[in-house]
C-alpha atoms as one frame of an Amber mdcrd trajectory, in Angstrom:
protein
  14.515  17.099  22.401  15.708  20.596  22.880  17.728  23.146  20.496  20.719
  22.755  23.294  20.714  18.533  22.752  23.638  18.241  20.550  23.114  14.522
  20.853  20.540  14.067  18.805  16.971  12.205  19.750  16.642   9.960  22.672
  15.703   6.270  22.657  12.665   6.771  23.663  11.964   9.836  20.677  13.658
   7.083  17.975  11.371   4.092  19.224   8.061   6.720  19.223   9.450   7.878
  15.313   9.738   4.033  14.572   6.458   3.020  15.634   4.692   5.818  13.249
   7.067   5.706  10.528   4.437   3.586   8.626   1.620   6.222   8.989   4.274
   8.638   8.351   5.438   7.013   5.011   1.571   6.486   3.933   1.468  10.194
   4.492   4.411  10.257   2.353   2.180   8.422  -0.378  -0.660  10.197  -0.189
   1.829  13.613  -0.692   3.149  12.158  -4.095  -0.540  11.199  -5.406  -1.605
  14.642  -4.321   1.380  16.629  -6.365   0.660  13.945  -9.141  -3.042  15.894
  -9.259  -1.335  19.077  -9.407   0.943  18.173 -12.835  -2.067  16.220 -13.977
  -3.253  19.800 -15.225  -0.906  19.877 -17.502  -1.735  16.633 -18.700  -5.550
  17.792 -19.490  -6.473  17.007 -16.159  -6.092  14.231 -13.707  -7.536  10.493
 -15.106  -9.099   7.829 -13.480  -6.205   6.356 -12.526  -5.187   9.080 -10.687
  -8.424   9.827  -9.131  -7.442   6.234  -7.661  -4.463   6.700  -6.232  -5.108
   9.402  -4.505  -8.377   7.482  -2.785  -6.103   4.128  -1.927  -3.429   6.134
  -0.459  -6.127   8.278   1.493  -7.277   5.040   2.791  -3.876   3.958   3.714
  -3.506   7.219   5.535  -6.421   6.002   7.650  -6.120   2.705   8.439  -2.365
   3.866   9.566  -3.430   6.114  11.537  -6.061   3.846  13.159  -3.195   1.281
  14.154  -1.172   3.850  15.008  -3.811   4.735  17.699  -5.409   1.134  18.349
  -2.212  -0.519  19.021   0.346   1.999  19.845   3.150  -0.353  18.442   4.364
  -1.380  15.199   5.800  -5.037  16.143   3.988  -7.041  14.382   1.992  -4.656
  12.061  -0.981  -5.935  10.685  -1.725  -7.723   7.065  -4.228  -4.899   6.239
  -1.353  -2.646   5.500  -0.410  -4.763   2.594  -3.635  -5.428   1.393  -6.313
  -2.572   0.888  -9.536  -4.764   0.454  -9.347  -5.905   3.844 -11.034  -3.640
   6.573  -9.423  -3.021  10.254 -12.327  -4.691  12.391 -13.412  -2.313  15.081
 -12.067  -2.067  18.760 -12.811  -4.980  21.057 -14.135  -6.960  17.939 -12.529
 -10.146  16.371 -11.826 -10.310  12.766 -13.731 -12.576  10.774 -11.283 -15.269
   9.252
């Protein structure tokens, strides 16, 4: 899209936005856990807890991201999103049941 497009985005640029909205919102998450470090200074320091949060959503960032790039499409997004014990097997390899 250019600054002279008073249209706004193209199909094509919405569809490409939709399909890495999710790694985009886990970005999101992993933002918010970060800025809850920063007040967590004021709090004594940051606790366990959010020591955790900041690892899941790091890990969300990641397997995102590794969708994003395996599959290219967000139609049927995988159950690992929604559940962070389970591991993304690698390319080419089935997942064990």
């Amino acid at each position: 899209m250019t600054h002279d497009d008073i249209d706004g985005p193209s199909s094509a640029e919405l569809a490409a936005i939709e399909m890495e909205w999710p790694l985009i919102a886990a970005e999101l998450d992993l933002l918010d856990a970060e800025i809850a470090m920063l007040y967590a200074e004021d709090r004594g320091g940051p606790t366990v807890l959010d020591w955790r949060r900041v690892r899941r959503a790091e890990a969300a960032v990641t397997r995102a991201a590794e969708v994003v790039a395996r599959t290219g499409t967000w139609e049927d997004p995988p159950p690992i999103l929604s559940d962070p014990r389970r591991r993304v097997a690698p390319v080419g390899v089935a997942e064990a049941a």
